[in-house]
C-alpha positions in Angstrom: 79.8 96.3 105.4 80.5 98.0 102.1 80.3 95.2 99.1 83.4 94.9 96.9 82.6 96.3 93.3 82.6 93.7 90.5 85.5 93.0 88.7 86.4 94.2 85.3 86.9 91.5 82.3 90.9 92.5 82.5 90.5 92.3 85.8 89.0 88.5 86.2 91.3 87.6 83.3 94.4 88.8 85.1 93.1 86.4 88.7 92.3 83.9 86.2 96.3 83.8 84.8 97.8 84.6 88.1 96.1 81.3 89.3 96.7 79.4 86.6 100.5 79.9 86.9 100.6 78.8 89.8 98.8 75.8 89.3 101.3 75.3 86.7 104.2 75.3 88.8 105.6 77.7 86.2 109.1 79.0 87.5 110.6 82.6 87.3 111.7 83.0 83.9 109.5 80.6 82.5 107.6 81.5 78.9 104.0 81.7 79.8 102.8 82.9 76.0 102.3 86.2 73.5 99.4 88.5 73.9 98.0 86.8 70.7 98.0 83.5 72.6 96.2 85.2 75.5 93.5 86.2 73.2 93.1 83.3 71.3 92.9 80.9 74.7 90.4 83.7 76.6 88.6 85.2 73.9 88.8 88.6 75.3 89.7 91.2 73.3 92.9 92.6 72.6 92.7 95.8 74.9 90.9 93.5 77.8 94.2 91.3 77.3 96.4 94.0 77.1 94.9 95.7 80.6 95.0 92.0 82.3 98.7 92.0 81.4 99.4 95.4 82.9 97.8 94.3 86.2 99.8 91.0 86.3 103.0 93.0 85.5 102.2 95.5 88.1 101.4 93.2 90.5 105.1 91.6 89.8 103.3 88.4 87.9 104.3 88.7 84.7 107.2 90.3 82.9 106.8 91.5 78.9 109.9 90.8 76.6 109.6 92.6 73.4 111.3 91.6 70.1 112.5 88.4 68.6 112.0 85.3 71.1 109.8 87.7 73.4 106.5 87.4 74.9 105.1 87.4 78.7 107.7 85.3 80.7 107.3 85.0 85.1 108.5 87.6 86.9 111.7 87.5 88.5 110.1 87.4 92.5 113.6 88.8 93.6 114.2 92.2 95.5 113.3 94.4 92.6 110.0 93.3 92.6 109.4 93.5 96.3 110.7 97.2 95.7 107.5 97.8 93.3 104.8 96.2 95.1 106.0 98.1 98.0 105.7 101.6 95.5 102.5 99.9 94.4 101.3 99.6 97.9 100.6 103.0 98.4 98.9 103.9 95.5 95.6 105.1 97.8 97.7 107.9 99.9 96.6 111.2 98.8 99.9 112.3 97.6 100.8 109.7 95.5 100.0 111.1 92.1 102.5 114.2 92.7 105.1 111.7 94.2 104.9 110.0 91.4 105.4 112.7 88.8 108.6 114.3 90.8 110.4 110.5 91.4 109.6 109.9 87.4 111.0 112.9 86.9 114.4 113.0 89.0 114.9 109.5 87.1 113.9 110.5 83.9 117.5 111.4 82.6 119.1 108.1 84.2 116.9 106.0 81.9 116.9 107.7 79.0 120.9 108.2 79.2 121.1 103.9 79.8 118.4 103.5 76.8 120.6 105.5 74.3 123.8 103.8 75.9 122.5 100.0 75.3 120.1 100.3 72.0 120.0 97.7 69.5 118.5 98.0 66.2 115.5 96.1 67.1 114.9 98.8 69.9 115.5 101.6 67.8 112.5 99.7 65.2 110.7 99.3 68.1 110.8 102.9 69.7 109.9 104.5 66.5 106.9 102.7 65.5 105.7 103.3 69.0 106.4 107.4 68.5 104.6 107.3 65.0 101.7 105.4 66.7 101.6 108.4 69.3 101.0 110.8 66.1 98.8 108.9 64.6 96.4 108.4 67.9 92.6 108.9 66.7 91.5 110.7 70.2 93.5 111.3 73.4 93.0 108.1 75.2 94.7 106.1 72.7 97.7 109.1 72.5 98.0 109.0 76.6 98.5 105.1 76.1 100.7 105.2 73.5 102.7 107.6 75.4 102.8 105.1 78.5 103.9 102.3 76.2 106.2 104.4 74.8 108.0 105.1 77.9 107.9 101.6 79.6 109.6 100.4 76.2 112.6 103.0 76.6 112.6 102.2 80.2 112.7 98.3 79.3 115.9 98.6 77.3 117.8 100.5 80.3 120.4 98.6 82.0 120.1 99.7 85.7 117.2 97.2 87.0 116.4 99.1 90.1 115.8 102.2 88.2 113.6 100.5 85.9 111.8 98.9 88.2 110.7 102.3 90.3 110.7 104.0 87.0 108.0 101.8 86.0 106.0 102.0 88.9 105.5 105.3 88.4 104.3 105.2 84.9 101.4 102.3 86.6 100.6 105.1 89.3 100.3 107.8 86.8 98.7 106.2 83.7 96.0 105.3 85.8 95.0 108.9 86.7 95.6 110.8 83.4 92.8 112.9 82.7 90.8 112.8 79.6 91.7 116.5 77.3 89.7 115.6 74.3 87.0 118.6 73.7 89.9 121.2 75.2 90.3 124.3 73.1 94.1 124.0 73.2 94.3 120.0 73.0 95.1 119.7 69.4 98.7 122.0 69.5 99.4 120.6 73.3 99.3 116.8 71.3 101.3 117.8 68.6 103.7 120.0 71.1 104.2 117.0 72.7 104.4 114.7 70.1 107.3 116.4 68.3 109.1 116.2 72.2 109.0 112.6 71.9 110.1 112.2 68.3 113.3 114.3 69.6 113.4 112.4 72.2 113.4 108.9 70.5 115.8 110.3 67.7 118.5 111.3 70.4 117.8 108.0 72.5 118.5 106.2 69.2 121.4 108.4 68.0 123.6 107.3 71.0 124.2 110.9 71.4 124.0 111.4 75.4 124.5 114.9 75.2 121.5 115.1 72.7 119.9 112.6 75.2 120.1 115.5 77.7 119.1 118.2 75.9 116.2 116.3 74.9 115.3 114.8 78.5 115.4 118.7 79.5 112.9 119.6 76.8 110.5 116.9 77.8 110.5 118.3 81.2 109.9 122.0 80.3 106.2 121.3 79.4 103.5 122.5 81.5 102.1 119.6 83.5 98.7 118.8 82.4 100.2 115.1 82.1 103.5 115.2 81.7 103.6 112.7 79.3 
């Protein structure tokens, strides 16, 4: 019999919440606390938080509202989450990673296009801090999971939940499985080449211009895929 490995900090933190809630009796919708609280009460550190709070939204736990009056809230446990942990369910088949780029890909355009249609100005705030942290990334870890964020936050703000919720499935499949290009001759101009598409990309999303939206979706799509990111 083959002994299961240990589990991660983020991933005994994430058991220990998901068991907690439901301890609590804490109903769908229902405020469970910021990441700073998380930290405070566990005494993890903030990426071991963070990665704990992926797992539990993945896993259809745990829902993250940014802005004013946001935080991690219960997940809905209606038909859109079903939908993901079935996505998420087949995470081991062999094909998964490819499946996961062309889906993301096909619904690329229909989330960017609701993004730029329903904006506020605390989402455009929002969406362009998280594009100058993706400049400003020391190494390419931390520019591959800005990236991620980046995209779950426009993806977050578009209106069509059933998109969002596959569209986001995706991004767990494919985050998990980016490789590492740091110490690659061409890494350096393959960042910044992708960098400046996702500054055009934010600035169209935020203009409201769905044309520009388009053009800019297209653009993203054009680069080789070493990540697509």
């Amino acid at each position: 019999m083959t002994s299961r490995a240990p589990l991660s900090r983020s991933e005994h933190l994430a058991d220990t919440l998901e068991e907690q809630i439901r301890l609590d009796g804490l109903a769908d919708g229902q405020r469970v606390g910021s990441l700073d609280d998380l930290r405070a009460s566990s005494g993890y550190s903030r990426p071991t938080v963070s990665e704990a709070v992926r797992l539990l939204r993945d896993r259809g736990v745990l829902t993250v509202r940014p802005g004013r009056g946001g935080g991690l809230f219960v997940a809905d446990r209606g038909p859109v989450v079903r939908l993901r942990h079935t996505l998420l369910s087949v995470a081991d088949a062999p094909t998964t990673v490819a499946d996961a780029i062309e889906l993301r890909e096909h619904l690329e355009l229909l989330v960017d296009l609701g993004a730029a249609r329903c904006r506020t100005d605390a989402d455009i705030v929002d969406l362009r801090a998280l594009v100058t942290a993706m400049g400003e990334a020391p190494d390419w870890p931390a520019f591959m999971a800005s990236n991620w964020a980046l995209h779950e936050r426009i993806a977050i703000i578009c209106p069509n939940e059933m998109a969002r919720a596959v569209y986001l499935s995706t991004l767990g499949q494919l985050s998990s499985t980016t490789p590492d290009l740091d110490g690659e001759t061409d890494a350096r101009a393959y960042r910044e080449s992708r960098h400046r598409a996702h500054v055009d990309l934010v600035e169209a999303i935020t203009s409201g211009d769905l044309e520009r939206v388009a053009v800019a979706v297209a653009a993203h799509a054009s680069s080789p895929t070493q990540a697509r990111s």
